[in-house]
OpenMM code with the backbone's topology and positions (N, CA, C; nanometers):
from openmm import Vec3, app, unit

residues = "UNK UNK UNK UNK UNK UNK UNK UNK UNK UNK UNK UNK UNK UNK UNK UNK UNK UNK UNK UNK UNK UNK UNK UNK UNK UNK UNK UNK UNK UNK UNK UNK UNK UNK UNK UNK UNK UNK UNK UNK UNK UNK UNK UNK UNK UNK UNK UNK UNK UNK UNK UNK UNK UNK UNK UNK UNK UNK UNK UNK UNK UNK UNK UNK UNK UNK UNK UNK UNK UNK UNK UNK UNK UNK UNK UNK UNK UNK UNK UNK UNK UNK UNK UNK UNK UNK UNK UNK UNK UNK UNK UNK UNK UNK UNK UNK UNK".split()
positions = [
    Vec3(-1.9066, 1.2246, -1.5906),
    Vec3(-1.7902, 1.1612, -1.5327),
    Vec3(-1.8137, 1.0114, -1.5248),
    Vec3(-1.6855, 0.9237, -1.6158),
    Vec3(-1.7421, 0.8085, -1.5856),
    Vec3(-1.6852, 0.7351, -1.4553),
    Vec3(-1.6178, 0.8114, -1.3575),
    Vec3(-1.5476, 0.7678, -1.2470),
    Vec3(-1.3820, 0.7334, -1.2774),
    Vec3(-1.3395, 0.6569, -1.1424),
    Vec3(-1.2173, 0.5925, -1.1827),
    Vec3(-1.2499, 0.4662, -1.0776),
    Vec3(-1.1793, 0.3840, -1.0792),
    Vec3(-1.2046, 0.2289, -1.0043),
    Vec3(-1.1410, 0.2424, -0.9126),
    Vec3(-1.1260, 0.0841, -0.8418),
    Vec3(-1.0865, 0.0888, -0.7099),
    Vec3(-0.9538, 0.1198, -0.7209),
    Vec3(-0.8642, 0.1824, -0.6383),
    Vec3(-0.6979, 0.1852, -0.7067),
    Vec3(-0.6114, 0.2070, -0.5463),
    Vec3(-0.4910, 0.2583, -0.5728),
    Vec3(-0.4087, 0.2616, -0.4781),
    Vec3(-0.3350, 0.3735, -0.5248),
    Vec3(-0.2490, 0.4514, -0.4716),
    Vec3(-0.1691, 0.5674, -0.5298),
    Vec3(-0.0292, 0.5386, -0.5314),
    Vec3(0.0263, 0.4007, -0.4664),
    Vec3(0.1814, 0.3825, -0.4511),
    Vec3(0.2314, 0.4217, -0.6006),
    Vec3(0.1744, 0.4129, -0.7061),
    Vec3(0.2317, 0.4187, -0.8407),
    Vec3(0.3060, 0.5205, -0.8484),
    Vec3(0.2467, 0.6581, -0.7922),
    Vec3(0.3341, 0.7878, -0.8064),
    Vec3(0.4586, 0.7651, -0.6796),
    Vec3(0.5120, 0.6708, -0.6601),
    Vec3(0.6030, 0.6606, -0.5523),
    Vec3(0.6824, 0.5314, -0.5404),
    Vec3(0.7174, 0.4961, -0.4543),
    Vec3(0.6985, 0.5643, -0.3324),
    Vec3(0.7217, 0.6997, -0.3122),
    Vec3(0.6707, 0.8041, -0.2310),
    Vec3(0.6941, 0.8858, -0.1654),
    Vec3(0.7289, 0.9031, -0.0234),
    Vec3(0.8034, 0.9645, -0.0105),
    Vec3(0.8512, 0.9049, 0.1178),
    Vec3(0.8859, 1.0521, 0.2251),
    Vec3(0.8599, 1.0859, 0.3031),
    Vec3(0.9248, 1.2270, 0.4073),
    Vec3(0.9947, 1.1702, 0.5634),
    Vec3(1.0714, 1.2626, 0.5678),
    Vec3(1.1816, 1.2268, 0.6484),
    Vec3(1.3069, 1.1407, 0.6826),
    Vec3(1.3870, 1.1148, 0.7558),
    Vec3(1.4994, 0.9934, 0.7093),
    Vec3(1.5393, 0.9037, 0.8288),
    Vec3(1.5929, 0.8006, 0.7632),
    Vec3(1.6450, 0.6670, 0.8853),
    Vec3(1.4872, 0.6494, 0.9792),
    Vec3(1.4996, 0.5908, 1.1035),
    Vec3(1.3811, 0.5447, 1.1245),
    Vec3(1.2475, 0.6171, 1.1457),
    Vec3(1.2729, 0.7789, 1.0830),
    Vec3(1.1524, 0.8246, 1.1082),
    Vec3(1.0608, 0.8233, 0.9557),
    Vec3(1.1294, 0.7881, 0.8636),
    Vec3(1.0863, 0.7570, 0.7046),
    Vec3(0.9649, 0.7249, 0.6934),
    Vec3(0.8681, 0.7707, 0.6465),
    Vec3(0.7632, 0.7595, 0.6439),
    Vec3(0.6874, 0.7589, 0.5273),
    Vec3(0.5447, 0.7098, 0.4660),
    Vec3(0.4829, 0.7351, 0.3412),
    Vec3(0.4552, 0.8652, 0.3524),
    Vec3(0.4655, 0.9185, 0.2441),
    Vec3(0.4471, 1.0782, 0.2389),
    Vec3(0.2236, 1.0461, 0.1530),
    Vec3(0.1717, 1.1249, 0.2517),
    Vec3(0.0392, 1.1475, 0.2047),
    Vec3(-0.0047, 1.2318, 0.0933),
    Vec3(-0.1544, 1.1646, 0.0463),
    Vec3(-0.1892, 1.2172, -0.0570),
    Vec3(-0.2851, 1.3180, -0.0322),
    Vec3(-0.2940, 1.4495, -0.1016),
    Vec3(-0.4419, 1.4770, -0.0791),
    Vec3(-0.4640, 1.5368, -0.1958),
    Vec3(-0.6116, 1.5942, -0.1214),
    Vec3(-0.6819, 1.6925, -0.2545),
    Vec3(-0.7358, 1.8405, -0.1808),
    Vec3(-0.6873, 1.9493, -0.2782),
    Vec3(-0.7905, 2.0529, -0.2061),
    Vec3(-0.9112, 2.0783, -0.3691),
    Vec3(-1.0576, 2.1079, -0.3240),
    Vec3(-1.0866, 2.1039, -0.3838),
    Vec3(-1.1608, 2.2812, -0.4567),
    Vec3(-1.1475, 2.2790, -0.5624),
    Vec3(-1.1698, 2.3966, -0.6230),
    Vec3(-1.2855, 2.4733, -0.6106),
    Vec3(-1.4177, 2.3477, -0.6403),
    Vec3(-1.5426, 2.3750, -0.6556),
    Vec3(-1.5881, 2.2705, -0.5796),
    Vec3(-1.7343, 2.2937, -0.5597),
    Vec3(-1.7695, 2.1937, -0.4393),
    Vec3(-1.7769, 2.0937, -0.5778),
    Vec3(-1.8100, 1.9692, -0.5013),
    Vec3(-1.8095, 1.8616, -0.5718),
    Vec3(-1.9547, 1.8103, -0.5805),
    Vec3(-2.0349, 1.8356, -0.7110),
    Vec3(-2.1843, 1.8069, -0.7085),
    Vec3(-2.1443, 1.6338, -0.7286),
    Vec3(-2.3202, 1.5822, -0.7188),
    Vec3(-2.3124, 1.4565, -0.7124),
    Vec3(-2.2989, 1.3497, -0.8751),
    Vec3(-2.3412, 1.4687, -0.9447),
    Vec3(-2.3450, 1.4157, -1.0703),
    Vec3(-2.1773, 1.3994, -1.1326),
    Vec3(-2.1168, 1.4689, -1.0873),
    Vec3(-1.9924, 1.4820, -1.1153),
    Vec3(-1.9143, 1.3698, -1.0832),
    Vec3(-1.9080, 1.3133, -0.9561),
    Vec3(-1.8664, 1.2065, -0.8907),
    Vec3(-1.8140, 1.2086, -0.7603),
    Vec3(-1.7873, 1.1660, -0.7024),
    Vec3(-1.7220, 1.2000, -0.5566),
    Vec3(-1.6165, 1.0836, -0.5383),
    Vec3(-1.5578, 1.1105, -0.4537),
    Vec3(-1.4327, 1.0067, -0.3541),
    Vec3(-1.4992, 0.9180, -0.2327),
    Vec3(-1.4346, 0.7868, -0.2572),
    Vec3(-1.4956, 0.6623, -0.2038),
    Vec3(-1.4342, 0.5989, -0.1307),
    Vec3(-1.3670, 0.6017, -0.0066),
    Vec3(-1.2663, 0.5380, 0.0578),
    Vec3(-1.3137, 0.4034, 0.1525),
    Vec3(-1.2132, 0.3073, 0.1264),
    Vec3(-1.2341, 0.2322, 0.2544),
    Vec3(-1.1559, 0.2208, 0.3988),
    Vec3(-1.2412, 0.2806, 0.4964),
    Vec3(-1.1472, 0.2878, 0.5953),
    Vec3(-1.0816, 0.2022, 0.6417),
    Vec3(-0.9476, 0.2305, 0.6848),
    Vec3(-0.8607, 0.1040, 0.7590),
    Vec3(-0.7524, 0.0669, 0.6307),
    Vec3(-0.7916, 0.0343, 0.5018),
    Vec3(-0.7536, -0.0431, 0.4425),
    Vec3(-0.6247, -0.0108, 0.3597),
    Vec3(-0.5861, 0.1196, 0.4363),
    Vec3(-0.3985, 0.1673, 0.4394),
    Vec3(-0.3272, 0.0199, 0.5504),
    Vec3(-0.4163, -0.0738, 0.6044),
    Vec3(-0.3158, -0.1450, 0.7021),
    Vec3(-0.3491, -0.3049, 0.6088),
    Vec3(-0.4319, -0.3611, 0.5422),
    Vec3(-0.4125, -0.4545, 0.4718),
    Vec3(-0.2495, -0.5159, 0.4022),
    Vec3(-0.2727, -0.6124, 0.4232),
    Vec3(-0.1431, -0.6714, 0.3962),
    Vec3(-0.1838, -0.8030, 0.2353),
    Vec3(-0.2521, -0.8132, 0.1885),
    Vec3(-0.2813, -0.9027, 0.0675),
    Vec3(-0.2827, -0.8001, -0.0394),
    Vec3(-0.3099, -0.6845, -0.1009),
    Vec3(-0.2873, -0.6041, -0.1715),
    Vec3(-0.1261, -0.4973, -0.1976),
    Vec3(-0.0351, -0.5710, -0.2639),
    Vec3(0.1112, -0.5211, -0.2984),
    Vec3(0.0794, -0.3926, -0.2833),
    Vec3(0.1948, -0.3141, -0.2285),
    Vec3(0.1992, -0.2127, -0.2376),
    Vec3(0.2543, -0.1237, -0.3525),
    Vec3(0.3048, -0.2015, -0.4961),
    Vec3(0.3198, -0.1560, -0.5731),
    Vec3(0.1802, -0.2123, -0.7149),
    Vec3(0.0821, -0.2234, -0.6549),
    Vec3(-0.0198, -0.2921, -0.7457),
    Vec3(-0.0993, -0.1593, -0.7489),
    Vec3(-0.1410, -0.1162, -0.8736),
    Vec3(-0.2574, 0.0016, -0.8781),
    Vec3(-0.3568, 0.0074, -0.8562),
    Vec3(-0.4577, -0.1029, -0.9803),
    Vec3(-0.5765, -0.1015, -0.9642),
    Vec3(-0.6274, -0.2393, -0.8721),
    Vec3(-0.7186, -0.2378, -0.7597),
    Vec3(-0.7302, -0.3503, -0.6323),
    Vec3(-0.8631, -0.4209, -0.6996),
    Vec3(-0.7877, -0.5571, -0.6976),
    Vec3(-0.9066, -0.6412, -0.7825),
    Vec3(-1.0209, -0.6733, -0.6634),
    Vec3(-1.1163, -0.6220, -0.6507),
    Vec3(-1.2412, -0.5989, -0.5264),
    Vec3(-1.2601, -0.7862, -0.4691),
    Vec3(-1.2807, -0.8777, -0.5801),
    Vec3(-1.3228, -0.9857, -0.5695),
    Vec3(-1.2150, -1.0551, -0.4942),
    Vec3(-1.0760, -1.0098, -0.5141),
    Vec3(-1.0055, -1.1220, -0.4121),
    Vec3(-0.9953, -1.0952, -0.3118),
    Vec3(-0.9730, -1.1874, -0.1931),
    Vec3(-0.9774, -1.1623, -0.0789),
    Vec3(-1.0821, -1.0900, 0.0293),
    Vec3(-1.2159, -1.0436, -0.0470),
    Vec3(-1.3357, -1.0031, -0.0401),
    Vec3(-1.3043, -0.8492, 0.0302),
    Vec3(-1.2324, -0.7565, 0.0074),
    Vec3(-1.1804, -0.6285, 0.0103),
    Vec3(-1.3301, -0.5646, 0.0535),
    Vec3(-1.4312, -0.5745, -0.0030),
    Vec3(-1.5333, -0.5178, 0.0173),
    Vec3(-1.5802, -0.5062, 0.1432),
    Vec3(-1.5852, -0.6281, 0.2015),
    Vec3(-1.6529, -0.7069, 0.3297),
    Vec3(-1.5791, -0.6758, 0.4145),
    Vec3(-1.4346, -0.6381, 0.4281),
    Vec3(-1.3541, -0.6141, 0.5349),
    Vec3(-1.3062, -0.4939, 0.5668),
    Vec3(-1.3928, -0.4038, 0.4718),
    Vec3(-1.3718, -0.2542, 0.5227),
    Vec3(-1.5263, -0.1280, 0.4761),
    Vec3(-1.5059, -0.0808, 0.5698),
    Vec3(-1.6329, 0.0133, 0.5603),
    Vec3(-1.5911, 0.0785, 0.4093),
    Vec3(-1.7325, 0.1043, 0.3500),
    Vec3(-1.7044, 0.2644, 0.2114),
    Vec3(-1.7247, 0.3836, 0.2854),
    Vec3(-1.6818, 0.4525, 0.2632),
    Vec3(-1.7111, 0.6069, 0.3581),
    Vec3(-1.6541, 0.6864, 0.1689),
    Vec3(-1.7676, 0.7542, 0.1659),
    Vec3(-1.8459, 0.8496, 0.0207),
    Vec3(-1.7711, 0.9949, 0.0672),
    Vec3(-1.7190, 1.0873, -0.0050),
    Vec3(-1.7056, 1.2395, 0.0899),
    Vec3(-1.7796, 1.3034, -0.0630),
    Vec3(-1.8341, 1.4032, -0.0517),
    Vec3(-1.9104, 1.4990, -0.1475),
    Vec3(-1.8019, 1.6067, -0.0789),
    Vec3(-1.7201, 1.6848, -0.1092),
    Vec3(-1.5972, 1.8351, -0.0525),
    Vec3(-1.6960, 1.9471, -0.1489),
    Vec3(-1.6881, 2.0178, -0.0318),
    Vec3(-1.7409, 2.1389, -0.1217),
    Vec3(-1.6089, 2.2464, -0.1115),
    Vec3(-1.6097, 2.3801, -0.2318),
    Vec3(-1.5151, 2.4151, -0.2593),
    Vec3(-1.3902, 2.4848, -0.1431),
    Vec3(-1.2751, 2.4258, -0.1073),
    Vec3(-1.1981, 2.4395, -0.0394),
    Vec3(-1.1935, 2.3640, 0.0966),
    Vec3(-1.2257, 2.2676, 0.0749),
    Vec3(-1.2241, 2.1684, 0.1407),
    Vec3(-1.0733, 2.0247, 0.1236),
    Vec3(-1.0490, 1.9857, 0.1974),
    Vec3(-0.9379, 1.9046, 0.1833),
    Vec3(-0.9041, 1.7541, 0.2074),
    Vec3(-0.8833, 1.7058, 0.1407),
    Vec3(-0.8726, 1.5455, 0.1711),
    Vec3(-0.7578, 1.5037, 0.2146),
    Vec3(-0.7119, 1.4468, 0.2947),
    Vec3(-0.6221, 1.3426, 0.3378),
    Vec3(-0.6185, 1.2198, 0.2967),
    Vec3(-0.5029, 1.1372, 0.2688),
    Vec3(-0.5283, 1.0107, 0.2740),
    Vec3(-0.4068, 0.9355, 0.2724),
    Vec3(-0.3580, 0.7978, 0.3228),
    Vec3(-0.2381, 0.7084, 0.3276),
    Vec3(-0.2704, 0.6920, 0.1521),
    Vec3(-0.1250, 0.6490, 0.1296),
    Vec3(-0.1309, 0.5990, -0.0485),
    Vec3(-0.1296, 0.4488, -0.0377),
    Vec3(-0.1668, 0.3857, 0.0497),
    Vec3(-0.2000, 0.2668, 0.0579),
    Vec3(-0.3809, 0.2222, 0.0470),
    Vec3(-0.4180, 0.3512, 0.1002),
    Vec3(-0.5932, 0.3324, 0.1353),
    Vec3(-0.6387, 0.3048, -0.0595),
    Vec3(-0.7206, 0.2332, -0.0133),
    Vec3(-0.7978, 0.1443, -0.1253),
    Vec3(-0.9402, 0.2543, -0.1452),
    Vec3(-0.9257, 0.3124, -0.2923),
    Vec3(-1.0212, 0.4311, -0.2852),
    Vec3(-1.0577, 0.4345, -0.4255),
    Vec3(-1.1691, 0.4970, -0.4930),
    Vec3(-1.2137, 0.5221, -0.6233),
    Vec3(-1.3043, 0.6638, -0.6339),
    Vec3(-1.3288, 0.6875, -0.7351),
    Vec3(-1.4240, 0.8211, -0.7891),
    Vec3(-1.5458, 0.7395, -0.8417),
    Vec3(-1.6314, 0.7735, -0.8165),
    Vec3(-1.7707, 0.7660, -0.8682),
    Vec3(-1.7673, 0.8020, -1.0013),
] * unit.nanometer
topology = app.Topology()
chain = topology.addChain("A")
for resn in residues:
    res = topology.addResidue(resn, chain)
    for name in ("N", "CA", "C"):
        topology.addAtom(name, app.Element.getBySymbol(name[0]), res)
């Protein structure tokens, strides 16, 4: 696996659930099939960084170097073993190993 980069998910969307002021981003997840060995790759999130405001919300891949994206949010790694489930805002700034 050669991974995937840093990215954003607004592309498949917006997605959106519910209506008038309760409208909301509709979340992404994953359930996973097989556990996820390490060689394979895993999911890389930075927490918080569904609330950043310098990264468009219609931009895919998050260029790491501007605005120092790195430095202003933790990486948190998940290894899911099989049937396990991910959550996530389609704003959070995330990649595959």
């Amino acid at each position: 696996n050669k991974g995937f980069q840093w990215h954003q998910d607004e592309q498949n969307g917006p997605l959106t659930a519910g209506r008038g002021s309760t409208q909301l981003d509709a979340l992404r997840y994953w359930i996973t099939v097989d556990d996820t060995r390490a060689d394979f790759g895993a999911p890389v999130y930075l927490k918080g960084s569904q609330e950043n405001e310098f990264v468009d919300r219609d931009v895919v891949f998050v260029d790491m170097e501007a605005n120092g994206v790195l430095a202003r949010y933790e990486a948190t790694r998940f290894q899911p073993e099989a049937g396990d489930m991910i959550v996530w805002h389609p704003k959070v700034i995330h990649k595959v190993d």
